[in-house]
Backbone of each chain as nested JSON, in Angstrom:
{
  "chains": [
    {"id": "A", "residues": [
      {"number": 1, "name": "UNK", "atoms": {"N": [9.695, 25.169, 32.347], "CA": [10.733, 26.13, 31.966], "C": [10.536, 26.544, 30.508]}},
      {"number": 2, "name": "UNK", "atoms": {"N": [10.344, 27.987, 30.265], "CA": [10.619, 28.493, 28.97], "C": [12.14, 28.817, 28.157]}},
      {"number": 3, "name": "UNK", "atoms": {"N": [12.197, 28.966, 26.866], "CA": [13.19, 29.766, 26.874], "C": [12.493, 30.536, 25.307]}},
      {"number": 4, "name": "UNK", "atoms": {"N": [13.071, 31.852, 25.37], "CA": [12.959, 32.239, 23.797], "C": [14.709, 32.682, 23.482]}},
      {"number": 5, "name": "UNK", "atoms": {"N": [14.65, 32.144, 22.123], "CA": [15.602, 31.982, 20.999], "C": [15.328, 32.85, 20.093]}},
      {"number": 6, "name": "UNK", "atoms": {"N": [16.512, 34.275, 19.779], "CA": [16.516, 34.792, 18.782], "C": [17.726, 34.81, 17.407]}},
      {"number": 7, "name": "UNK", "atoms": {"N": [16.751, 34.866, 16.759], "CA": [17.655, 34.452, 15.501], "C": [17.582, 35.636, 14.452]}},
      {"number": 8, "name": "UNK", "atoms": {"N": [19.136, 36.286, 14.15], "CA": [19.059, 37.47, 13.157], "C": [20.002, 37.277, 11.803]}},
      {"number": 9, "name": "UNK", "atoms": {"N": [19.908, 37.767, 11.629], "CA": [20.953, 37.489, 10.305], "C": [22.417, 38.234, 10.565]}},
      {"number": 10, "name": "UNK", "atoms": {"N": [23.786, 37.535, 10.304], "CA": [24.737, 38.447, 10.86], "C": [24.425, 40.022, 9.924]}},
      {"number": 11, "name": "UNK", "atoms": {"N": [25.622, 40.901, 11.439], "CA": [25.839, 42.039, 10.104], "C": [26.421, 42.381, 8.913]}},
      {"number": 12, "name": "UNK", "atoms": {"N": [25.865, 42.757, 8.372], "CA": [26.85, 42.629, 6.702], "C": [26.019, 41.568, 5.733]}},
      {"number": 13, "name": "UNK", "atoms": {"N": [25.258, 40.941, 6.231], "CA": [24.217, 39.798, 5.586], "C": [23.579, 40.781, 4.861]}},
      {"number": 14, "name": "UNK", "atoms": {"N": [22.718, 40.196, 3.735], "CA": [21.594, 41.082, 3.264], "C": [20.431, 40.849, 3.361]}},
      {"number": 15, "name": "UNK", "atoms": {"N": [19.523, 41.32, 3.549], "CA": [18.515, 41.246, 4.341], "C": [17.125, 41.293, 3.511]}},
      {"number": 16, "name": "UNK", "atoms": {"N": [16.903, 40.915, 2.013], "CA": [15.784, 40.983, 1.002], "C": [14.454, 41.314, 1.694]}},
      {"number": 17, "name": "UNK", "atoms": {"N": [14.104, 40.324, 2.706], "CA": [12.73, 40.468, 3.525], "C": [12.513, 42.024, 3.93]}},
      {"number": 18, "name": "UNK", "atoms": {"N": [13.96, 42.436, 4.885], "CA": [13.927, 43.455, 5.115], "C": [13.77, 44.743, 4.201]}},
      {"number": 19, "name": "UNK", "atoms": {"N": [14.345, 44.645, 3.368], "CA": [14.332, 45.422, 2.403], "C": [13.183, 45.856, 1.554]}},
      {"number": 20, "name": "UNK", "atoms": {"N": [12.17, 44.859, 1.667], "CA": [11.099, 44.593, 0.84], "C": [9.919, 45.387, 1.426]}},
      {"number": 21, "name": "UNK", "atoms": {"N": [10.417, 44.559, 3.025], "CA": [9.183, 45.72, 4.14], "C": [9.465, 47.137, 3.595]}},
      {"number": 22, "name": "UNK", "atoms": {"N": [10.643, 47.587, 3.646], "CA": [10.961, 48.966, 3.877], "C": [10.278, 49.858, 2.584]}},
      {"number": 23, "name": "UNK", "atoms": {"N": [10.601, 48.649, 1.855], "CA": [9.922, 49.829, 0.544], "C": [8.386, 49.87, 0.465]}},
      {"number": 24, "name": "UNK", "atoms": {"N": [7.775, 48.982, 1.042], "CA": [6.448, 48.79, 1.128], "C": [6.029, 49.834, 2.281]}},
      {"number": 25, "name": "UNK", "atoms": {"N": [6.54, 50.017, 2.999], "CA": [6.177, 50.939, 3.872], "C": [6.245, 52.559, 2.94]}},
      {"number": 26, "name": "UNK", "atoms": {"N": [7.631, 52.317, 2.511], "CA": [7.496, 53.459, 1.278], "C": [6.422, 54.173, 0.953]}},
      {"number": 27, "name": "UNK", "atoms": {"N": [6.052, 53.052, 0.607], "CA": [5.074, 53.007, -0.532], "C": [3.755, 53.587, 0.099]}},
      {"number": 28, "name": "UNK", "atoms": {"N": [3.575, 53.376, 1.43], "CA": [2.398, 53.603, 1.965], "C": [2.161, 55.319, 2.503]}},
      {"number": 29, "name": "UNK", "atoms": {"N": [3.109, 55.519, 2.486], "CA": [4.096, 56.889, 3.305], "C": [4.727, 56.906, 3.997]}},
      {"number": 30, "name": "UNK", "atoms": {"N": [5.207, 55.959, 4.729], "CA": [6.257, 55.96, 5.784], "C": [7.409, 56.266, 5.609]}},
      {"number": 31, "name": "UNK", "atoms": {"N": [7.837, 57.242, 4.871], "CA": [8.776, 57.96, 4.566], "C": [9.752, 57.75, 5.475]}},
      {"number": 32, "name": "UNK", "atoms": {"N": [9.572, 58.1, 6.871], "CA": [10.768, 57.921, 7.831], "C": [11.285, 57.119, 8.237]}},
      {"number": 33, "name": "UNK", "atoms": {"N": [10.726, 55.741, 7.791], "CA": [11.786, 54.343, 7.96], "C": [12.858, 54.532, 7.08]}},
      {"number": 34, "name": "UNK", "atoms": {"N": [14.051, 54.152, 7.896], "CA": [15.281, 54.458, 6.475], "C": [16.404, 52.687, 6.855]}},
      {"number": 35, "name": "UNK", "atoms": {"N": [15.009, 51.923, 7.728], "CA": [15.984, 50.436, 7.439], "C": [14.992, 49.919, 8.26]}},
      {"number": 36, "name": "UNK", "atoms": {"N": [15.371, 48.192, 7.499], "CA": [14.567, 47.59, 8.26], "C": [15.183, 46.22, 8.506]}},
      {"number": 37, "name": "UNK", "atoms": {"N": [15.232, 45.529, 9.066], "CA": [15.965, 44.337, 9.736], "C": [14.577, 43.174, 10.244]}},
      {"number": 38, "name": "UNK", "atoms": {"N": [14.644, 41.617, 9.307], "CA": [13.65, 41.374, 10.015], "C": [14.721, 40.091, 10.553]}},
      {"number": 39, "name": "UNK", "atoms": {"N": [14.267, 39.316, 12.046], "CA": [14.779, 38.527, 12.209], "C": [13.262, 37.408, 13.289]}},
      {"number": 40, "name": "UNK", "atoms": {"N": [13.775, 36.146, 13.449], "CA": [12.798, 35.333, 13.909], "C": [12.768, 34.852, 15.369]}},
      {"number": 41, "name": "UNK", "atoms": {"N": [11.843, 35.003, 16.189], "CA": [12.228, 34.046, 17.633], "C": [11.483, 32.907, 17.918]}},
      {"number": 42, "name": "UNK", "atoms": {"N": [11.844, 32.032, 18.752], "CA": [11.393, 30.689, 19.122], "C": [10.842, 31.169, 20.443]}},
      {"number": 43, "name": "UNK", "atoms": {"N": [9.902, 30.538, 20.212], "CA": [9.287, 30.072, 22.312], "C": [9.351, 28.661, 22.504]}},
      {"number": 44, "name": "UNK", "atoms": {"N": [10.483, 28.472, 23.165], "CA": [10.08, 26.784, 23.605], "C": [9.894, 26.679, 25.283]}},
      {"number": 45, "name": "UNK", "atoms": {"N": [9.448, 25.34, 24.729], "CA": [8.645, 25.05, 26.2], "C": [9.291, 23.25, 27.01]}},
      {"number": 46, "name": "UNK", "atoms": {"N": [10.407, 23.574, 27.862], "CA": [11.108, 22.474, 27.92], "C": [10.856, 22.153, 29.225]}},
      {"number": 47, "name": "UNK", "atoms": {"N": [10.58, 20.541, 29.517], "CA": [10.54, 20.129, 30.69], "C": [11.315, 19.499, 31.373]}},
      {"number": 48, "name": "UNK", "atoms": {"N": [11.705, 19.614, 32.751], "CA": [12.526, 18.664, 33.256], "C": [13.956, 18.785, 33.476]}},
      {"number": 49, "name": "UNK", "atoms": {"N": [14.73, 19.713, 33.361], "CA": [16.325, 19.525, 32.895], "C": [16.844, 20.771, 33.999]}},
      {"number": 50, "name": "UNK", "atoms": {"N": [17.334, 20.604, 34.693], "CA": [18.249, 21.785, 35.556], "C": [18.433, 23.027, 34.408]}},
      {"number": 51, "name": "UNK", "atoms": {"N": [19.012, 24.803, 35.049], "CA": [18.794, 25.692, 33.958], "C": [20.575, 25.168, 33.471]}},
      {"number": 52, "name": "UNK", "atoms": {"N": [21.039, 25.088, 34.236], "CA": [22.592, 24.643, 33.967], "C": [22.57, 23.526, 32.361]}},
      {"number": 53, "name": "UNK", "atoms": {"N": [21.723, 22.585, 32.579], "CA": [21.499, 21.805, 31.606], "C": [21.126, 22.283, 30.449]}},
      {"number": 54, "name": "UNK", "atoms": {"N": [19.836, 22.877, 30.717], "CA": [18.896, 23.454, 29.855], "C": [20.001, 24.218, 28.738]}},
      {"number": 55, "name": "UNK", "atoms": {"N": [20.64, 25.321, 29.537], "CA": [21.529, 26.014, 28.453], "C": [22.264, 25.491, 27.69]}},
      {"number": 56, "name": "UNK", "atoms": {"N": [23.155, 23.993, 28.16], "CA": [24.046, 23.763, 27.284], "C": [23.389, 22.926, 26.415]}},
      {"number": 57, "name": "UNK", "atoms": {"N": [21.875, 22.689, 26.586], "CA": [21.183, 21.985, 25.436], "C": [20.908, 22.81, 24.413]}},
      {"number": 58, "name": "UNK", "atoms": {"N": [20.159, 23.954, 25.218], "CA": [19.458, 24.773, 24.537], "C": [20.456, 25.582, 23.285]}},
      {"number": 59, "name": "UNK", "atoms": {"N": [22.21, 25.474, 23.564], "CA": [23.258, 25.999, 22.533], "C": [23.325, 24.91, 22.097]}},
      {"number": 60, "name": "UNK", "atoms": {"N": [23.163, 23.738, 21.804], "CA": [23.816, 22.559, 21.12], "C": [22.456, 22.983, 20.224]}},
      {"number": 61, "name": "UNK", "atoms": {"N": [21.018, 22.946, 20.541], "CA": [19.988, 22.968, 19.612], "C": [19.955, 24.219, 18.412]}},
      {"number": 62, "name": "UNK", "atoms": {"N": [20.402, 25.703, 19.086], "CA": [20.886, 26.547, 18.104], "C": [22.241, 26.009, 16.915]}},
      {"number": 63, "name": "UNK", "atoms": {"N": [23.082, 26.081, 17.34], "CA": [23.842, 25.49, 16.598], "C": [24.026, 24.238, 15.254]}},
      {"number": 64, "name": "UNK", "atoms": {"N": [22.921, 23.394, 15.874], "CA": [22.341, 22.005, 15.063], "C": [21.769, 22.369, 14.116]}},
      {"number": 65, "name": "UNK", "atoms": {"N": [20.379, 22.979, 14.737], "CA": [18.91, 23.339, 14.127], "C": [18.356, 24.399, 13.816]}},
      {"number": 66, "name": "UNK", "atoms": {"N": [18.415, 25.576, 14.886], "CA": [17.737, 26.552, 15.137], "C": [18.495, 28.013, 14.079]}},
      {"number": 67, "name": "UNK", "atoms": {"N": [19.529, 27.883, 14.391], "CA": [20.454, 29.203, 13.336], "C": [20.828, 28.378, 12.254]}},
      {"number": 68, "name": "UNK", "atoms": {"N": [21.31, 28.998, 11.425], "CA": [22.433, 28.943, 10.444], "C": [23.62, 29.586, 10.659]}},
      {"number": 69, "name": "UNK", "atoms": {"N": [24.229, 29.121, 11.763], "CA": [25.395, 30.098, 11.886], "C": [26.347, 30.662, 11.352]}},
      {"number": 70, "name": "UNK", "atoms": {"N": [26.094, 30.085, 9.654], "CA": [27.279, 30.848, 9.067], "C": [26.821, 32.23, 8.652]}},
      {"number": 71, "name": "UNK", "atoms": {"N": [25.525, 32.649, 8.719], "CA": [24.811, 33.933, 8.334], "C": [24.062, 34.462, 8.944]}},
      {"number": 72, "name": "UNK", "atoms": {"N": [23.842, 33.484, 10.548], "CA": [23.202, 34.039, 11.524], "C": [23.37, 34.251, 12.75]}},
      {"number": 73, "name": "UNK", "atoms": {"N": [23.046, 34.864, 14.12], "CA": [23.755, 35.151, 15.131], "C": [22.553, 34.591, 15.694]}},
      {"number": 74, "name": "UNK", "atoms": {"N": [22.671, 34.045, 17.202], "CA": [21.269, 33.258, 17.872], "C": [21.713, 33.971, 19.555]}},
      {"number": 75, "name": "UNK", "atoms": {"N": [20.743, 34.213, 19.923], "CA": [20.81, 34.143, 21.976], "C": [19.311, 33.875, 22.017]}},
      {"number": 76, "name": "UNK", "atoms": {"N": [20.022, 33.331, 23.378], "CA": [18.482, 33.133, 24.263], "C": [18.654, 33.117, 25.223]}},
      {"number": 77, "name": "UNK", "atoms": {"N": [17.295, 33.703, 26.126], "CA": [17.128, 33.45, 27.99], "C": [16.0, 32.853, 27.915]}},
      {"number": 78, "name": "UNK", "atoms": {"N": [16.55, 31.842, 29.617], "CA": [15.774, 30.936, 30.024], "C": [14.995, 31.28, 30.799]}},
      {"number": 79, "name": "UNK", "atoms": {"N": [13.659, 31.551, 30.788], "CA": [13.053, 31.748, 32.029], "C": [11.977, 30.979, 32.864]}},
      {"number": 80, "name": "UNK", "atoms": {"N": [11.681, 30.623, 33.963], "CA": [10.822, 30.623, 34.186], "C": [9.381, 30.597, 33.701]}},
      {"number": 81, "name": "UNK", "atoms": {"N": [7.918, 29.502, 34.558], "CA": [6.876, 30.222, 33.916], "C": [6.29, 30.878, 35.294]}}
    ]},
    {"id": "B", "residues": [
      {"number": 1, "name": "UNK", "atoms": {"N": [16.354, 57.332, 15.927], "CA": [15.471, 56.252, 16.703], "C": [15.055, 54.97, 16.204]}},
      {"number": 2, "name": "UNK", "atoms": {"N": [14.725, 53.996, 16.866], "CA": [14.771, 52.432, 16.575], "C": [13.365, 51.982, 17.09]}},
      {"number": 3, "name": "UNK", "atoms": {"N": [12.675, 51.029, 16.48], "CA": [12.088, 50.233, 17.005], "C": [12.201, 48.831, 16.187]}},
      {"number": 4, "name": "UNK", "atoms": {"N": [11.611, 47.699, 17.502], "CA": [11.078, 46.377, 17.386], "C": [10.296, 46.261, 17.864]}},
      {"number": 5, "name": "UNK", "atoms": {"N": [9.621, 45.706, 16.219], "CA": [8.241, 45.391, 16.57], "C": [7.757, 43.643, 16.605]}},
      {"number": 6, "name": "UNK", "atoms": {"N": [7.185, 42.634, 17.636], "CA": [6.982, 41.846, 17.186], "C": [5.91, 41.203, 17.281]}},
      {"number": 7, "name": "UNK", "atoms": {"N": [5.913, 39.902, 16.405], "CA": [4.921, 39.911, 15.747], "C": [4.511, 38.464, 15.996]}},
      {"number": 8, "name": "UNK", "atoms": {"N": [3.671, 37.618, 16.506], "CA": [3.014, 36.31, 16.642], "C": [1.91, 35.933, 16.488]}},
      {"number": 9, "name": "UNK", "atoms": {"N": [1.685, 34.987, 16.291], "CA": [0.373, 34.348, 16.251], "C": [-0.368, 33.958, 17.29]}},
      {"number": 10, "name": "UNK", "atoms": {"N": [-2.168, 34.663, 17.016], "CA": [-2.457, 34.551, 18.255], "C": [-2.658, 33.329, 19.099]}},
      {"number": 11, "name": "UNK", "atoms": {"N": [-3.198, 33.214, 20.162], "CA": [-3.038, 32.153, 21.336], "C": [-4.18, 31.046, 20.241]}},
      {"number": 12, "name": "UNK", "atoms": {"N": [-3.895, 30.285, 20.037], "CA": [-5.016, 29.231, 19.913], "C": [-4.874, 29.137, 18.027]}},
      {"number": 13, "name": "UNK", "atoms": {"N": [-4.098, 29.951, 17.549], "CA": [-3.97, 29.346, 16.055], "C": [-2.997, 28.62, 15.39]}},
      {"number": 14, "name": "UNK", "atoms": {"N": [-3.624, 27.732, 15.182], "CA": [-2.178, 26.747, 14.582], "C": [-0.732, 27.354, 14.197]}},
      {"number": 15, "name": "UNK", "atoms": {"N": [0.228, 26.556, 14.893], "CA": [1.558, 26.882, 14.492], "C": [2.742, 25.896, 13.754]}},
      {"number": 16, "name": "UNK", "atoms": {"N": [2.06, 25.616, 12.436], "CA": [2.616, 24.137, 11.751], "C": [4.1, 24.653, 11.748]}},
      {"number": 17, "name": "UNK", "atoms": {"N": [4.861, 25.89, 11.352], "CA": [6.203, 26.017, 11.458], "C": [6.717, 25.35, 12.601]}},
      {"number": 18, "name": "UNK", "atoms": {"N": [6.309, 25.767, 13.507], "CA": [6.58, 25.413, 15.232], "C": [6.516, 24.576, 15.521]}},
      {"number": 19, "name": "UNK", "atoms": {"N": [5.207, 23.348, 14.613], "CA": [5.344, 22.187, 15.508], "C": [6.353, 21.708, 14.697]}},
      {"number": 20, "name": "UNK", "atoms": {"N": [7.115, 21.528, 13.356], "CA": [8.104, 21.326, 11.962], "C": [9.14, 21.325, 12.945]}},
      {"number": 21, "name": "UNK", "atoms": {"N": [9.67, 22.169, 13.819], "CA": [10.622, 22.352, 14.76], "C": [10.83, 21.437, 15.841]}},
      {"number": 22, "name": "UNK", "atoms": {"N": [9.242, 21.613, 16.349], "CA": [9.371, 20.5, 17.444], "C": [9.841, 19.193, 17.348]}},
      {"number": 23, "name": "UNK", "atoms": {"N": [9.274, 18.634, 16.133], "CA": [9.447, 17.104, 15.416], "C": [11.094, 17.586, 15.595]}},
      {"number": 24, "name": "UNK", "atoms": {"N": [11.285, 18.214, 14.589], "CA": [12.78, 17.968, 14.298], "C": [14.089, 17.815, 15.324]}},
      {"number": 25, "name": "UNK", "atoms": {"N": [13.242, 18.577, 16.601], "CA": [14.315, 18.435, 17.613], "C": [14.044, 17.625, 18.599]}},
      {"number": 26, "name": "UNK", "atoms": {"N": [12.8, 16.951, 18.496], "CA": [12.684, 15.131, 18.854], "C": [13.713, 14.359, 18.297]}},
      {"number": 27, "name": "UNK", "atoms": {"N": [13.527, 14.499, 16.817], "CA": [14.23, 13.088, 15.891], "C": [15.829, 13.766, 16.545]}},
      {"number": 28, "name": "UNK", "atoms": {"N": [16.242, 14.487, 16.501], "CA": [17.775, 15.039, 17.145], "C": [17.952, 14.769, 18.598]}},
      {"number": 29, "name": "UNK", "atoms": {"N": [17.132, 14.308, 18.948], "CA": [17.159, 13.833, 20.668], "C": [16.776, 14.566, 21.613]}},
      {"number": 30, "name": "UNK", "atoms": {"N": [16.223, 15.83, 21.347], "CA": [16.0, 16.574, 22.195], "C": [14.497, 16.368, 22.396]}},
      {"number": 31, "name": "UNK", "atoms": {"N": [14.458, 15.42, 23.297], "CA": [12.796, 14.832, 23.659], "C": [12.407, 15.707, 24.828]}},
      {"number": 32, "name": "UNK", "atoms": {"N": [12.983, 16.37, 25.898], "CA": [12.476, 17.74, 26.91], "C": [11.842, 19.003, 26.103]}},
      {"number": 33, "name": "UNK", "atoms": {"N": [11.61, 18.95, 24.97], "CA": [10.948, 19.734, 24.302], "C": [9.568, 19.337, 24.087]}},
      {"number": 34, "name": "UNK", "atoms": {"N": [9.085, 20.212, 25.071], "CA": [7.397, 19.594, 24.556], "C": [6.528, 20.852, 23.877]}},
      {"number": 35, "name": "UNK", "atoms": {"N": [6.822, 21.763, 23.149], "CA": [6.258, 22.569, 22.283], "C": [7.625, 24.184, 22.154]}},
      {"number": 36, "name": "UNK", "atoms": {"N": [6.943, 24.646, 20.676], "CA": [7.742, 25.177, 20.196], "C": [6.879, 26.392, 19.305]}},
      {"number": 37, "name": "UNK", "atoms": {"N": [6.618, 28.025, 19.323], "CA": [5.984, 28.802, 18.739], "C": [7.087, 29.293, 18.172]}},
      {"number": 38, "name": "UNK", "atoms": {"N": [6.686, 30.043, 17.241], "CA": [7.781, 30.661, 15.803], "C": [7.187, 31.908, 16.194]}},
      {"number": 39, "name": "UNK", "atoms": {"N": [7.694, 33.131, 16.195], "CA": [7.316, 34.226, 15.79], "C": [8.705, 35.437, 14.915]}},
      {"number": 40, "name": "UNK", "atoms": {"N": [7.983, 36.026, 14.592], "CA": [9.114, 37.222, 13.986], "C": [9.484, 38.727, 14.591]}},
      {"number": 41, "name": "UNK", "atoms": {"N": [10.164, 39.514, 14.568], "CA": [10.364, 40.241, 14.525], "C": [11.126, 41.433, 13.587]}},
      {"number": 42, "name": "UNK", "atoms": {"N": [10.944, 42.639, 13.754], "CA": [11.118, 43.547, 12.567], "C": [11.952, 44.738, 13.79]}},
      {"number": 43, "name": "UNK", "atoms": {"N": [13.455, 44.808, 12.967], "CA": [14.092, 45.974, 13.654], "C": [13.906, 47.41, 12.627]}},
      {"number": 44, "name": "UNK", "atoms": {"N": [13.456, 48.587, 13.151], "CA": [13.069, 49.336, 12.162], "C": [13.973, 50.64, 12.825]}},
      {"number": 45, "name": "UNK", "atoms": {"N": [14.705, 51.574, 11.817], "CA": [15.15, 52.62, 12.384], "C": [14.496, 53.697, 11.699]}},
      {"number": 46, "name": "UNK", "atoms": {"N": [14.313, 54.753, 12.073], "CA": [13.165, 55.696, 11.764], "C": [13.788, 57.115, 12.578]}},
      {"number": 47, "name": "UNK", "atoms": {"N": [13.684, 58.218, 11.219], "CA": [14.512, 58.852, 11.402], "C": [13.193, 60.373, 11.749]}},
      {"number": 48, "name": "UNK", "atoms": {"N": [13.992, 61.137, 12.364], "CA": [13.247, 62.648, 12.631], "C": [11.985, 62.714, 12.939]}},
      {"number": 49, "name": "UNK", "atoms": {"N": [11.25, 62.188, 13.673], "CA": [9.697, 62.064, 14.301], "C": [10.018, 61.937, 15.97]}},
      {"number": 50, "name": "UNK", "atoms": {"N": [9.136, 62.954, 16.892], "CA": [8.4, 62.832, 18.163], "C": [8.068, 61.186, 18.646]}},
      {"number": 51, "name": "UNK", "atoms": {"N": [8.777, 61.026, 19.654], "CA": [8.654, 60.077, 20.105], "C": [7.119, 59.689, 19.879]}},
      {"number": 52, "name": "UNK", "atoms": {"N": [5.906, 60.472, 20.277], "CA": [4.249, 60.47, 20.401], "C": [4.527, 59.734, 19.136]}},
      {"number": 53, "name": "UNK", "atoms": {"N": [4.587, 60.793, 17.879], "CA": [4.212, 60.704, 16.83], "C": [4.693, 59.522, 16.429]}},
      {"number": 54, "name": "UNK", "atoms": {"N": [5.926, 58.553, 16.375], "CA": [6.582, 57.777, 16.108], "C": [5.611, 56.332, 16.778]}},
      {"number": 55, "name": "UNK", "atoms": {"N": [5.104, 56.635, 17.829], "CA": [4.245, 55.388, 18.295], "C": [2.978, 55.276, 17.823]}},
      {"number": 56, "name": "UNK", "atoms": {"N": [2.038, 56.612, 17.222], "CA": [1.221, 56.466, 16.182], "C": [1.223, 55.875, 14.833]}},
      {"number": 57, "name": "UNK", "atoms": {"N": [2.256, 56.683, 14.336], "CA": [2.574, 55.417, 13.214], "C": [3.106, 54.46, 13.038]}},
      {"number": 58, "name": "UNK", "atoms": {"N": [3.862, 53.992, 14.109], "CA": [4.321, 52.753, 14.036], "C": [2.836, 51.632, 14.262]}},
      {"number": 59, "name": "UNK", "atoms": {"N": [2.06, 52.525, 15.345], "CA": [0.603, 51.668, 15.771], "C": [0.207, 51.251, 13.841]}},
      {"number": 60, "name": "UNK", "atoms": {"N": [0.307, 52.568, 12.881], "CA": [-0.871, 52.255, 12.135], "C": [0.223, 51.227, 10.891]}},
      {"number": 61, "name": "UNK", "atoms": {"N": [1.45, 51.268, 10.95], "CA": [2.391, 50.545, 9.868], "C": [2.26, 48.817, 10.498]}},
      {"number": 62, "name": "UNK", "atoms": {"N": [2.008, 48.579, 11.892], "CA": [1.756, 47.007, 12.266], "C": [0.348, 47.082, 11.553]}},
      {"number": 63, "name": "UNK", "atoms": {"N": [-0.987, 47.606, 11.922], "CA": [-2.338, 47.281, 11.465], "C": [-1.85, 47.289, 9.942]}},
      {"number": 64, "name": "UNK", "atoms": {"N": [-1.427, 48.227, 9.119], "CA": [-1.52, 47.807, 7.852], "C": [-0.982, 46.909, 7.406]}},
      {"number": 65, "name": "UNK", "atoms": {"N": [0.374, 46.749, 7.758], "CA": [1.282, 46.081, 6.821], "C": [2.011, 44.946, 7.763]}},
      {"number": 66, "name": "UNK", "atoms": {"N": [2.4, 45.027, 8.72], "CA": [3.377, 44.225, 9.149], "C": [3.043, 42.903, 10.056]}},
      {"number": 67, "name": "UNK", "atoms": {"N": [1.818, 43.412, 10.623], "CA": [1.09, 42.555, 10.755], "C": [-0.311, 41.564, 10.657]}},
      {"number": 68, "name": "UNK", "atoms": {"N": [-0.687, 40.647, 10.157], "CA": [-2.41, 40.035, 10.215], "C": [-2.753, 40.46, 10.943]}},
      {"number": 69, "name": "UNK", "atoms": {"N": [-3.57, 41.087, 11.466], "CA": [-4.499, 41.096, 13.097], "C": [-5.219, 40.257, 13.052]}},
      {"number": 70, "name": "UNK", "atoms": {"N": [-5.656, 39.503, 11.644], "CA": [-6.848, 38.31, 11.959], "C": [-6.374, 37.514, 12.879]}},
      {"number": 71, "name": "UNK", "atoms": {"N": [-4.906, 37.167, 12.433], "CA": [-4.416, 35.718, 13.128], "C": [-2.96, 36.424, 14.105]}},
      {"number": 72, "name": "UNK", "atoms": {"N": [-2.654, 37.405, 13.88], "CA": [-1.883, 37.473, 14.628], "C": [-1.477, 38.949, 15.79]}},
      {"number": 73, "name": "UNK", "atoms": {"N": [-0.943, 38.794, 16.532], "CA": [-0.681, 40.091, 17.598], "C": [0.76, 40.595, 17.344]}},
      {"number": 74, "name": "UNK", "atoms": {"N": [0.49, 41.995, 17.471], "CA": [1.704, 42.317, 17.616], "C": [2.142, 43.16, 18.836]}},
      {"number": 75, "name": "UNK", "atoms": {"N": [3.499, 43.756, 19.013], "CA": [3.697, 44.768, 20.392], "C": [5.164, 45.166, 19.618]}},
      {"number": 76, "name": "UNK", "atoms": {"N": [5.369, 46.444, 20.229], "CA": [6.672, 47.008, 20.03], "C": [7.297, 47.982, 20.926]}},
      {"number": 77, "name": "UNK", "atoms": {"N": [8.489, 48.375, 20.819], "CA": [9.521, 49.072, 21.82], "C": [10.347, 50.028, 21.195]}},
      {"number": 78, "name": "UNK", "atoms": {"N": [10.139, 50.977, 21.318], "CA": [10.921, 52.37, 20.862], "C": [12.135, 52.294, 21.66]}},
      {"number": 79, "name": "UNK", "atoms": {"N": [13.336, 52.722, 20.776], "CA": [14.46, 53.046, 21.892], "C": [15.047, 54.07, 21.02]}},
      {"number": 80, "name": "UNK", "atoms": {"N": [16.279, 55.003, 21.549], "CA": [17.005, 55.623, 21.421], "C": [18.266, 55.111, 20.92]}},
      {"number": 81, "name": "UNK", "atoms": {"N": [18.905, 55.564, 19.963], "CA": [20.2, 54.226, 19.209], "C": [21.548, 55.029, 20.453]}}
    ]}
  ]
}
């Protein structure tokens, strides 16, 4: 069983990385970017656990480890390989 | 118009962030985790360009800037906001 985990920064956060791309793109000519948002995902690779399980692990592990939830927002689907 | 673009490392190159994760959500108990890849993504909004045209340069803003191609792959998805 897979799952991927995405992790963004809430809205209203500020976003430096993002910001940094954007002007660099600037810079190159990409004139028509007018924002940029970067955020991170997980691929995990879990064995063994019903999907019923899986999920309420897989939110206890965001919550713990994976986000910062006071500045970040997390989902994920479980799928199959 | 919007895109995400993302961005990983290719199949077979070390992923020390990822395995940093894995450990960590061993020592937390989560031992059904038997591997863990990191990748990123970039939300980009991009204003007044042809859909065509918009997937050309987005092709040439991953080769330059957003992504390694040595070590890493990227893919992306145009949408409509």
């Amino acid at each position: 069983m897979k799952a991927r985990v995405y992790v963004t920064l809430k809205r209203g956060v500020l976003d430096p990385q993002g910001k940094t791309v954007c002007a660099s793109l600037h810079q190159l000519g990409y004139r028509e970017v007018t924002d940029v948002r970067v955020g991170k995902f997980m691929d995990i690779t879990l064995g063994g656990l019903p999907r019923r399980e899986a999920e309420q692990r897989l939110k206890a592990m965001c919550e713990k480890l994976l986000a910062n939830t006071v500045i970040e927002d997390y989902r994920f689907e479980i799928y199959e390989e």
